[in-house]
N, C-alpha and C positions, 0 to 999 in steps of 0.2 A: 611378642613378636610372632607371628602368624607367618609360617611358610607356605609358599604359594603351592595350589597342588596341578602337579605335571600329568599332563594326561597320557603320554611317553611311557609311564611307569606303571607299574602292577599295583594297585592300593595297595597291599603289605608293604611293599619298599617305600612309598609313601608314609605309611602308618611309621615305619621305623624309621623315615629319614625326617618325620615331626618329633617322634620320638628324642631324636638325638639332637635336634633344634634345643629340644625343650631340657633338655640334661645340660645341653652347653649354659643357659642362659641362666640355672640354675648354679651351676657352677662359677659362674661372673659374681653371680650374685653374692657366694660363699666367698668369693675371693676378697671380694668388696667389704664384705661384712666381716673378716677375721684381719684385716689389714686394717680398716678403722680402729677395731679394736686395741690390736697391737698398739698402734699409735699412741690411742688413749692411755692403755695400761702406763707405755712411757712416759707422758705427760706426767702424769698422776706420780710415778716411781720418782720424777726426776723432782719435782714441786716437793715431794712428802722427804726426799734425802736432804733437800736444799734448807726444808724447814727444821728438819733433824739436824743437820748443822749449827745451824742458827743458833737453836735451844740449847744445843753442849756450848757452844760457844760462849754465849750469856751464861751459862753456869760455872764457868771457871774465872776465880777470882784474877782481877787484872793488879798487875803488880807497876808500877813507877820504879822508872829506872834513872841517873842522871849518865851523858856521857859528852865526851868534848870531841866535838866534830870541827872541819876546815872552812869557812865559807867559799864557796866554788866560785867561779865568773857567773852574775846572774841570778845567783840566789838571794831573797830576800827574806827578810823574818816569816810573811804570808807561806811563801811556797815553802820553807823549811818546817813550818807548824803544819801544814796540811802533808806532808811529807812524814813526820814523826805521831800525826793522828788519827791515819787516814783507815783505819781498822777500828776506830775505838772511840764511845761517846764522848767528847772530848770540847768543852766549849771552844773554839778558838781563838775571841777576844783574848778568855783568860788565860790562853798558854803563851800566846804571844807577850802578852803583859809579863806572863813569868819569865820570859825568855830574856825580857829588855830586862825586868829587874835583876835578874843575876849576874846580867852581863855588865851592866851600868849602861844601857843603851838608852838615848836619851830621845829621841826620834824615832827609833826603832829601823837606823840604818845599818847595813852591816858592809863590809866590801871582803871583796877579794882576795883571801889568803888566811885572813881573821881566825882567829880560831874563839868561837864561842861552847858555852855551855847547854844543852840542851835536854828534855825530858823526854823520855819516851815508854810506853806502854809494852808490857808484855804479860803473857799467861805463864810463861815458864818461870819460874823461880833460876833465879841466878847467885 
């Protein structure tokens, strides 16, 4: 960006007021260039913590636990299994299946008030 030159003015004032034209757009530029950065850097930190996560996560042994839960208004085998697996590799068919087998569920209904038996995952030793 080219400042227009004022004929009003003395060249030095001139010379220093291209001068400081040229400092400012230097200075945008710095601004531009260390705020992308930052961003990146955060990208980068938040992606590499989220992977780290990940990794401890997958290294701790997962433990099966059984406990006897209420069946609520609304709940079904489905949303009760995706509810006790929703953290953890878990086939779903097969939990469901284990759910009716323990229960003696023969259709895999449940209603309201019910109390059934159910599995669920954890990394803490209990």
């Amino acid at each position: 960006m080219r400042r227009a030159y004022n004929e009003k003015l003395s060249p030095s004032i001139n010379a220093q007021l291209a001068r400081r034209a040229h400092v400012i757009v230097l200075q945008k530029r710095l601004i531009a260039f260390f705020t992308i950065l930052i961003v990146s850097l955060m990208i980068l930190l938040g992606t590499s913590m989220k992977t780290f996560a990940s990794a401890n996560k997958e290294q701790l042994p997962v433990q099966k636990y059984y406990t006897s839960i209420q069946v609520e208004s609304g709940d079904t085998v489905w949303a009760i299994a995706e509810r006790y697996t929703a953290d953890y590799d878990v086939d779903m068919q097969e939990y469901i299946n284990e759910v009716c087998a323990m229960n003696q569920l023969q259709d895999g209904q449940i209603h309201s008030g019910q109390h059934i038996v159910v599995a669920y995952y954890s990394t803490e030793v209990k």
